[in-house]
C-alpha angles and dihedrals in degrees: 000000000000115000127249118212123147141096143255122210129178116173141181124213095170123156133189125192117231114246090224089058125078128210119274094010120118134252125049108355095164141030120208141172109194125218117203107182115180135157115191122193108188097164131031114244140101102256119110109294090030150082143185101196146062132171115191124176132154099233122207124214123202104178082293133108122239120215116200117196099209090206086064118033122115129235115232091273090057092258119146120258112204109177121207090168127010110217103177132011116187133181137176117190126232135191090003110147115207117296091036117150135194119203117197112183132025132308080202149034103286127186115232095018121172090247096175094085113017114024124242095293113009134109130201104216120222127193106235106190119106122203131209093279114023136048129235120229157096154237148195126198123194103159094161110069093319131213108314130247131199150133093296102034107041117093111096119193132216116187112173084188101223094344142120136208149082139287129197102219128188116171115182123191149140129268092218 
């Protein structure tokens, strides 16, 4: 089995200037809260703040939706890729046009759902159009246990509706 250290960091750095303030006088002129997200995975294991699998594959969407089974995906040497817990999905969208929309979960009641995440049914919606400047995308840390996996909870859903285009996708997690 291959080892999975690394980290993941997503940080916000977003200011607003308060209304009451003008420009160039003295005193308050923004108001912040700073998020500072990280997940650091310094051994490979399957205690809290670890993991010992990632799958990563670039997913293309044709007006059609995509169902991973996360007891039986493949690493990017082929090797097999069995979740007990997910700690951290992440995805990055390519080629969406405005109005774009990524679906994960199900519209209906579906044997077998991933239900750690979305309920049965129940779907989180992500915008999936980039523009010039910014990416579109999401993700989703749990470095503790993370969100369980089994028999009965393991098939995700990706449904992009009538759309097409791509999506960068790394789940970690740990096989038990």
């Amino acid at each position: 089995m291959a080892n999975v250290t690394g980290s993941i960091r997503i940080k916000s750095a977003m200011r607003q200037r308060l209304a009451s303030v003008p420009p160039g006088a003295s005193g308050v002129t923004s108001s912040s809260v700073p998020i500072d997200l990280k997940f650091d995975v310094r051994t490979s294991g399957t205690d809290d703040d670890q993991a010992d699998l990632k799958y990563t594959k670039t997913l293309s969407f044709a007006a059609a939706a995509q169902v991973l089974n996360l007891q039986s995906l493949t690493d990017v040497q082929g090797n097999a890729v069995v979740l007990a817990r997910v700690k951290s999905i992440i995805g990055k969208f390519r080629g969406a046009v405005e109005g774009n929309t990524l679906k994960l979960g199900y519209a209906a009641l579906t044997s077998n759902a991933w239900t750690s995440l979305v309920s049965n049914p129940g779907q989180i919606t992500f915008e999936a159009y980039s523009t010039d400047a910014n990416d579109a995308g999401f993700a989703i840390l749990a470095p503790g246990d993370g969100y369980d996996v089994g028999a009965s909870n393991r098939l995700l859903n990706l449904d992009p509706g009538a759309a097409t285009f791509s999506l960068d996708l790394e789940i970690v997690g740990a096989s038990v």
